[in-house]
N, C-alpha and C positions, 0 to 999 in steps of 0.2 A: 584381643588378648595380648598382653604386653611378651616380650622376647622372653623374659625369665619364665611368666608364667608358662609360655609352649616346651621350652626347658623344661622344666619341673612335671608336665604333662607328660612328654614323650621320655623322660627317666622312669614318671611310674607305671609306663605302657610296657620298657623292658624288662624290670625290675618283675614286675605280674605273670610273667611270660613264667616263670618258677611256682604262680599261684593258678596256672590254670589247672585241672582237675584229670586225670589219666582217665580212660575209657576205652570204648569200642572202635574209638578213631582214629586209633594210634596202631599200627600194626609190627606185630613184634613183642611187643611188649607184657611185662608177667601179666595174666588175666587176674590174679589176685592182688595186683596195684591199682584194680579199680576203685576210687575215687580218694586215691590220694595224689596232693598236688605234686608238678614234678617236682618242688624241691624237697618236698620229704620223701620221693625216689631218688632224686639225688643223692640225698644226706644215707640213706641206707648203702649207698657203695652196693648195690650186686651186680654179679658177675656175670657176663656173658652165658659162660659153659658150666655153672654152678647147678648139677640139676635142680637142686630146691628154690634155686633164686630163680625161674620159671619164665626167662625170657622164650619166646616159640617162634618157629621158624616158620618163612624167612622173616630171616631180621637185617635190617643194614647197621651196622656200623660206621665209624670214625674214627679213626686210631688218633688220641689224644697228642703223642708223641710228634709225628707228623703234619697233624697240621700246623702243631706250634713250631714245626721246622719251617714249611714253606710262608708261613705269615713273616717270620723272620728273615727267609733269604730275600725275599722279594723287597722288604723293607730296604735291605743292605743293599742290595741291584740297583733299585732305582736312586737311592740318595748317592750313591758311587758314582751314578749316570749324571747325575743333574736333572731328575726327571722326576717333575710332578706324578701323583699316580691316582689315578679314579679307576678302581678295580669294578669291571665289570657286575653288578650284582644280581641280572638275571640269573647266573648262576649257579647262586643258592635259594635267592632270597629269604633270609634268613639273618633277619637285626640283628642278631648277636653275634655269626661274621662280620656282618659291616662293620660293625663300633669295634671287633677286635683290629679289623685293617685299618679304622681310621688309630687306632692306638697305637698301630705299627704306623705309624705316618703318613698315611694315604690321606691326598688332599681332598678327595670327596667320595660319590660313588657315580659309578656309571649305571645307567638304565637304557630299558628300549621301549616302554610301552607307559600310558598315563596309570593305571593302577600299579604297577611297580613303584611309581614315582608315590603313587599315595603311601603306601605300606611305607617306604622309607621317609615322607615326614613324619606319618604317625611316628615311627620310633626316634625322631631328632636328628636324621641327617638334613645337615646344614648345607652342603655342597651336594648339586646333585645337577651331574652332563646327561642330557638326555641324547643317545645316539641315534638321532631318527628324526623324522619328519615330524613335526606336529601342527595338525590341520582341522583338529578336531573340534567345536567351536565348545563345547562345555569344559572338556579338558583346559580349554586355554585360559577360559576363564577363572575355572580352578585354581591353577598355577597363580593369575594375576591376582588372584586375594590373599592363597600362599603368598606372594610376593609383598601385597600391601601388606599384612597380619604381622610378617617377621622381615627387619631392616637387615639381617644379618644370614637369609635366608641368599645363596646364589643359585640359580638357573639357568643352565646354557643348553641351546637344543639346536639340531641343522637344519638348514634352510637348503633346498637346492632348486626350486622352480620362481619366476616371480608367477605364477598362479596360486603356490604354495604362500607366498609371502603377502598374494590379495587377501587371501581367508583368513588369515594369522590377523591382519591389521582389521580385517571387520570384526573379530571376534573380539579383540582386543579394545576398541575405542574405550575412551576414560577411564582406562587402565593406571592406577596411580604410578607405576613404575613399567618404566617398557623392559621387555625380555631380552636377554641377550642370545644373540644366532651366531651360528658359523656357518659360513657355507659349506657344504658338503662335496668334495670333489670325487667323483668315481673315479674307479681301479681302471675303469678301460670299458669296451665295446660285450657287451655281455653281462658284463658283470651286474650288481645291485644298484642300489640308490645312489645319488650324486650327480652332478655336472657333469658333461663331457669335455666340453672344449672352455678354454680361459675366455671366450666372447659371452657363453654362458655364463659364467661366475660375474662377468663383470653384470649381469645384466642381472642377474638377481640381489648385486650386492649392491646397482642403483636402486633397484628397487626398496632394498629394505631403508635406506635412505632418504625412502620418498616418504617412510611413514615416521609418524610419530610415537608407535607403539614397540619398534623391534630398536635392537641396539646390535651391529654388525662389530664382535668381539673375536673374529677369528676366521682359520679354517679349519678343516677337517678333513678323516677319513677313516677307512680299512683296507689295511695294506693288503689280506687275506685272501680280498676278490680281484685282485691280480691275474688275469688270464694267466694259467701256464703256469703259477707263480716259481721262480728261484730267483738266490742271491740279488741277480742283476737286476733281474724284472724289477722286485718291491726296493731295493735301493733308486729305479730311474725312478719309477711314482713318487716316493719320499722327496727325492728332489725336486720335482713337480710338486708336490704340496707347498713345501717350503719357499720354492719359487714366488708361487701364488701368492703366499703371505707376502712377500719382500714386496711383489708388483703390487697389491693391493696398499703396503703401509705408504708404498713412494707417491702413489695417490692421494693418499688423505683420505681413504676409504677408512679407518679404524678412529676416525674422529670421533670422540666423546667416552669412549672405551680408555681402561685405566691400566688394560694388561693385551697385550693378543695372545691368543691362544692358538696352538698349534698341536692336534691331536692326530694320532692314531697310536694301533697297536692291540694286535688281538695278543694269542697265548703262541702264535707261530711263530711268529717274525719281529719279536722286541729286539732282540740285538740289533739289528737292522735300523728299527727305529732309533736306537740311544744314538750309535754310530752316526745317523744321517741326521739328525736333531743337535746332535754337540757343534754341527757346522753352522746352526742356525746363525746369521751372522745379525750384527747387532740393529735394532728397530728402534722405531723413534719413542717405545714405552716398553716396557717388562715384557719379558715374553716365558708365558707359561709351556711350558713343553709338555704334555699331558699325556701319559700313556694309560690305556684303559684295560690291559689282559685280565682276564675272572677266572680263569680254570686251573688258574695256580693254587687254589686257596685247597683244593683236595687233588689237583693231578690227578691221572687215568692208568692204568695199567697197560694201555692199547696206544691210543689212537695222539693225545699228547705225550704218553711215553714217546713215542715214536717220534714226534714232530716239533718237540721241546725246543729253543733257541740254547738250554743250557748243553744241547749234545755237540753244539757247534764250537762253545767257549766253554769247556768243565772247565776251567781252572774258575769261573764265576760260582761254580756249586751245581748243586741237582737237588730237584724237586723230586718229590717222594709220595706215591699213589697212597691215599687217604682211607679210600675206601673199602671194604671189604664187605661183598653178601653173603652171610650164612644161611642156606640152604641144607636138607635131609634128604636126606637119600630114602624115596618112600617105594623103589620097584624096581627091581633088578631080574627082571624078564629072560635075560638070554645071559651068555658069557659075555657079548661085544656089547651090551645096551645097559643102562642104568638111568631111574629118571629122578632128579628132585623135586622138591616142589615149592620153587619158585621159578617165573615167567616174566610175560611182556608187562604186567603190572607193575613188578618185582625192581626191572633190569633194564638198562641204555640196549638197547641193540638195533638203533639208526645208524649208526657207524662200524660196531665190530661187535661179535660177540661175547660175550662173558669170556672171561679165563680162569679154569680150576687151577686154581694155587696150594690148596692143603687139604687133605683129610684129619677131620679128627673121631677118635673113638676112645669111650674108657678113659677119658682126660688125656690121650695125647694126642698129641698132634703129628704128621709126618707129609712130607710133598706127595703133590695128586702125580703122583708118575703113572703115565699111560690112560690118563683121563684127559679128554676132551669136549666140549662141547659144539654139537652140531647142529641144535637146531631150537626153538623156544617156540609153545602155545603159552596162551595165553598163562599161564598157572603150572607151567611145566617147563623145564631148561632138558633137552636130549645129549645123554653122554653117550659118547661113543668112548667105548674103554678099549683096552688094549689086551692079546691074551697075558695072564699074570695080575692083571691090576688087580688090587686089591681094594676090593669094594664092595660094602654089603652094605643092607636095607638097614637104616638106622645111623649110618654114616652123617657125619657134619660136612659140609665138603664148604671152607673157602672161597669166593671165588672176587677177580678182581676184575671191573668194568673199567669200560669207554666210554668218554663223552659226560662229564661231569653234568655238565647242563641238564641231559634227560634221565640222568641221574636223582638227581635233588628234587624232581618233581614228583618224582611217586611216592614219598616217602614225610608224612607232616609233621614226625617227632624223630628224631635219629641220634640213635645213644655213641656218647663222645666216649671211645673204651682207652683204657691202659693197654698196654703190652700184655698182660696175663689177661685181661679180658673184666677188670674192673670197670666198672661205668662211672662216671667223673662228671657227666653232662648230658643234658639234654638241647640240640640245637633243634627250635622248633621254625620252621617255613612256611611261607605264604603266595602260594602260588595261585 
């Protein structure tokens, strides 16, 4: 299939995503929108809190507003920086993110796993950094027909053992195009994937060297798995990264490659990154500075609230949490107890738990003063209330999560709202 035609393919894959059909699969959503597509729910505009517009709780939202603020800062950040961006998209996963980030200028997307990678050719990303090891002998093959099929298709993934790089090259033989690798340098003694010592890197990047199937286009990393991490720490690593590329280009290790590529960068520590990348000093070819953060595209109310690189530089901007669960208050048992009902199916709570941010009742809305949450079953969130709160059975209650990533996975339709609680979208996921 020629370039245009996978174009034209993967247009009417996102395009469709509007003709697929509403149902039992979607939760949240009016039960009398069954079997219309989402864009003739779309095209009706209802409301969140509209009783007749019959959205049922829990439902997650999207505040339209907001996300169209953090796809915009993020755009401004990094071309401010000098920095390439492949936004994480485990995520969301969710095409119709991707192509808004790559519209905001993001040079490609970032992945971590081989079915990620398929859902984003299906929908026509062109650019696609795989963070991770790939050893897997059908996957690789995969990729290499992806690779033959589309001239305009790039593929970059980490290499960090030459064991890793024996498997790669037998899976690989009569490969019409070889893959391009970076080597992966770990955080440190504990930490994740990646090299420890520069004797390592060098010996996996003869290795890749030795085949005919891999193309050595870089290094890499995650600043995040930094033992202990602060300031100092992931600036000495960074430097270390970059080192590595210098010591690798003075070799002639990046021979036959047309750029090096110089990655990291989770949702913690990009300042960090921009600062130690703008020192990149100059290489005997272009050098891609690639940052890959994903959890800016909806922020958290917890856990990236708290840990954001923009609390360190406001004057750069602030990211602004996306998300919001609405939840009903279905049993109000005692004066200190109240339960909703939504739970672990519902809600992130690997990292922190929910936070009640609003009640509403009778169309208004007013802050959850004296509402807390303390504990989730499976299909239940526990408030502990306060004396005074006010809160009764039939309440809407708010609330705002941690941890975008295990966020987006419970959720396979999620309505994009206005500020009054219009719906505007539907972003659907494939997880």
């Amino acid at each position: 299939m020629s370039t245009e035609a996978l174009a034209r393919l993967a247009g009417e894959r996102l395009a469709g995503l509007a003709g697929e059909r509403v149902d039992h699969r979607f939760k949240g959503l009016p039960p009398d929108a069954d079997g219309l597509t989402v864009g003739e729910l779309t095209a009706q505009r209802r409301n969140l809190f509209r009783a007749g517009d019959g959205f049922t709780t829990p439902v997650l939202a999207l505040s339209a507003e907001r996300l169209a603020h953090n796809l915009a800062l993020m755009e401004t950040y990094t071309a401010r920086h000098g920095l390439a961006f492949a936004p994480h998209g485990k995520t969301s996963m969710a095409p119709q993110l991707f192509h808004r980030q790559l519209a905001h200028g993001a040079w490609g997307i970032t992945l971590a796993v081989p079915h990620q990678v398929r859902v984003a050719r299906a929908f026509g990303v062109r650019r696609v950094f795989l963070a991770n090891e790939l050893v897997d002998a059908s996957a690789l093959r995969w990729i290499a027909a992806e690779l033959a099929a589309d001239p305009e298709f790039r593929f970059v993934c980490y290499v960090d053992s030459v064991r890793g790089v024996e498997l790669m090259d037998a899976a690989l033989r009569g490969a019409a195009r070889p893959v391009d690798v970076v080597v992966e340098l770990g955080a440190g003694e504990g930490a994740r994937t990646g090299v420890r010592t520069g004797a390592e890197a060098a010996a996996v990047a003869d290795a890749v060297a030795g085949t005919g199937t891999l193309r050595l286009v870089g290094v890499a990393g995650y600043e995040a798995q930094v033992p202990d991490a602060s300031p100092e720490r992931v600036r000495q690593w960074l430097e270390r990264l970059v080192g590595l590329a210098v010591e690798f280009d003075g070799a002639g290790r990046f021979a036959g490659a047309d750029t090096i590529v110089v990655s990291a960068g989770g949702s913690e520590w990009f300042d960090a990154v921009a600062d130690v990348f703008a020192g990149v000093p100059r290489l005997s070819l272009p050098v891609l500075r690639l940052l890959r953060s994903g959890a800016y595209v909806s922020h958290d109310d917890v856990h990236y609230d708290r840990l954001t690189p923009f609390n360190r530089v406001p004057e750069e901007g602030a990211l602004e949490p996306a998300f919001r669960l609405w939840a009903q208050v279905v049993s109000r048992p005692s004066p200190t107890e109240a339960f909703v009902n939504a739970g672990k199916r519902d809600a992130a709570y690997d990292l922190d738990l929910p936070v009640a941010h609003v009640v509403r009742r009778d169309g208004t809305e007013r802050p959850a003063a004296g509402i807390e949450v303390s504990a989730l079953s499976d299909q239940h969130l526990w408030l502990r209330t306060a004396p005074g709160a006010d809160v009764e059975t039939g309440d809407w209650i708010g609330f705002g999560l941690s941890h975008p990533c295990t966020v987006f996975d419970k959720w396979q339709l999620i309505p994009v709202a206005e500020a009054d609680g219009t719906v505007v979208d539907y972003v659907r996921t494939f997880f």
